[in-house]
Structures are given as structure tokens and as C-alpha cells.
C-alpha positions in Angstrom: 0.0 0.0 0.0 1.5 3.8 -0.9 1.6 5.9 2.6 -0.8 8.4 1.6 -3.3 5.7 1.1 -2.6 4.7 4.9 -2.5 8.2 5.9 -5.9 8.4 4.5 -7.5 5.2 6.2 -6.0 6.2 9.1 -7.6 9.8 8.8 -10.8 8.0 8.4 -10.7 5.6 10.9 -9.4 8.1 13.7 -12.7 9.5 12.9 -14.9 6.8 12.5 -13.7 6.0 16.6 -14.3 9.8 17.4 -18.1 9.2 16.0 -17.8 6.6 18.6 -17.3 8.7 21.8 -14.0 6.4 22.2 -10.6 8.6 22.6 -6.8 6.8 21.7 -4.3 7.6 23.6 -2.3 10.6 22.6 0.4 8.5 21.8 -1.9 7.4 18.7 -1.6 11.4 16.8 2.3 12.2 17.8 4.0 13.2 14.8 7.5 12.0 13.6 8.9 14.9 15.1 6.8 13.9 18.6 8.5 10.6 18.4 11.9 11.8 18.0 12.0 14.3 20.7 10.1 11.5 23.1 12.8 9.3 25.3 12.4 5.7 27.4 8.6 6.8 27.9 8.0 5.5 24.6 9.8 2.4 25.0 6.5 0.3 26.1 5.1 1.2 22.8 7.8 0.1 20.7 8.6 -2.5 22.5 4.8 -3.9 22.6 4.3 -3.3 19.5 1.4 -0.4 20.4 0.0 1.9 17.3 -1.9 1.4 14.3 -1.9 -1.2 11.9 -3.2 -0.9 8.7 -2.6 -3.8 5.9 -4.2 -5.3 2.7 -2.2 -8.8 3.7 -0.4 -8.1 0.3 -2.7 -8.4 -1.6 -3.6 -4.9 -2.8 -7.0 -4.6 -2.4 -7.8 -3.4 0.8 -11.0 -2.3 1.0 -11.9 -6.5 0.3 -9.2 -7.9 2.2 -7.7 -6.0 4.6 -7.9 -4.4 8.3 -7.1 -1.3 10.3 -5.9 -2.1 13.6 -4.8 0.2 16.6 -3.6 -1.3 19.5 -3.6 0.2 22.7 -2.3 -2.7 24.7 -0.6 -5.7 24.3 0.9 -8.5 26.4 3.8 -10.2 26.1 4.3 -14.0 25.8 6.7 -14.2 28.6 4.4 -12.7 31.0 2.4 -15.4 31.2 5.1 -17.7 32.8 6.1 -15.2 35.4 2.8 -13.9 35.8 3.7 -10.3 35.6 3.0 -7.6 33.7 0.1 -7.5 30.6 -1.3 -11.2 29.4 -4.0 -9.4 27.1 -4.0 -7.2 25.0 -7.0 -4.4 23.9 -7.2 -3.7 20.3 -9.5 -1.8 18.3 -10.1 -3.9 14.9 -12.0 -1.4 12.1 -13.5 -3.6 9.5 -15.3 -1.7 6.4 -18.6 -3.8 5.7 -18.0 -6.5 3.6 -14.1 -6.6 4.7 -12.8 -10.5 5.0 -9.6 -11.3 6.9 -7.1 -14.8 7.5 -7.9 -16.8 9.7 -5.7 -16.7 12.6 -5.0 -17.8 16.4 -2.5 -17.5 19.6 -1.6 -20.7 21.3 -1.5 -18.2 24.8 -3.2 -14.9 25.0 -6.4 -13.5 26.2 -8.5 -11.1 24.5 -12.4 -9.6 25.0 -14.4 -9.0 21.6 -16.4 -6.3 22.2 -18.4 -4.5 19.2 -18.6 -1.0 19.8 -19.3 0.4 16.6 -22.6 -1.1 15.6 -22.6 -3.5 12.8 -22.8 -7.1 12.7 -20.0 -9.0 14.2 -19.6 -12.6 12.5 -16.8 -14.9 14.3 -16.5 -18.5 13.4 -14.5 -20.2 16.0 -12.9 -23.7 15.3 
């Protein structure tokens, strides 16, 4: 995907949660000049992979396969055999109607589905 098309779906979909009454973090809007002058207290974010996600899986057509993600917090693997820190994580998943995406799992990791945005929500577990 070219960067202005992410810039845009990210545009829209920072809105589309506004709509929503729902607020990111501010880390989600800092600019590239915000995340240069920012020090270790943006370490947790790069290191947890936190931030938006937008991807077409490759196949470059994203508005039939594809998915714009932010995440706001993640756990990490290890945690769960020290039983510290995050186990979970808390992700917003924007899918346009219509919108298909893999199939995937995690051997280890809990996560809520909530649908906050109206909508029909179809999971098919196996």
C-alpha cells in the first residue's frame, strides 16, 4: 500500500472512533517529530508493538481484504510464565462492511471481543 493511502485510512478511521465517543491515547496522533523528541517513555510502545496497523495482507486490495488495527495494549508472551506484567491485550479492529480477513490464532493470549461500533460482528470459531 502507498503511505498516503494509509494516511488516509488512518484519517478515516481516527474518525470513524471519534463518532464513537471512544478517545486513543495521545500516543496514537504524535507526529514523527513527537516521536523523535520523546525518550524511554516511549519504549513500552515500541517495545509492545502499540500503534496502528493498517494492511491489505499483500494483496492490494484493501477495501476486500484487509484491516485497520490500533492497538492500545498488548501482552507479552513471557508474562504469562512469570505472571507479571500484561497477558492481554486491547485492540480496536476497524473492518469496512463486507471486509474479509485470515484466519488466525494464539496458542496463549487472552483477548475480550467487544463490538462498539454497531454493525454485525460474525466470528466463526474452530
Amino acid at each position: 500500500m502507498k503511505r498516503s493511502e494509509i494516511n488516509a485510512l488512518i484519517r478515516d478511521v481516527d474518525a470513524f472512533i471519534a463518532s464513537h465517543h471512544f478517545h486513543l491515547p495521545p500516543f496514537a496522533h504524535w507526529t514523527l517529530d513527537d516521536w523523535k523528541r520523546k525518550g524511554p517513555e516511549a519504549a513500552e510502545i515500541a517495545n509492545h508493538n502499540l500503534g496502528w496497523d493498517i494492511t491489505d495482507f499483500g494483496r492490494g486490495d484493501f477495501h476486500n481484504f484487509g484491516l485497520a488495527l490500533f492497538t492500545i495494549r498488548n501482552g507479552n508472551p513471557l508474562n504469562l510464565n512469570t505472571c507479571t506484567g500484561k497477558v492481554y491485550a486491547e485492540k480496536l479492529l476497524i473492518v469496512e462492511p463486507n471486509q474479509q480477513n485470515p484466519l488466525h490464532f494464539h496458542w496463549q493470549k487472552t483477548e475480550d471481543i467487544i463490538n462498539r461500533g454497531g454493525g454485525t460482528l460474525r466470528l466463526e470459531l474452530f
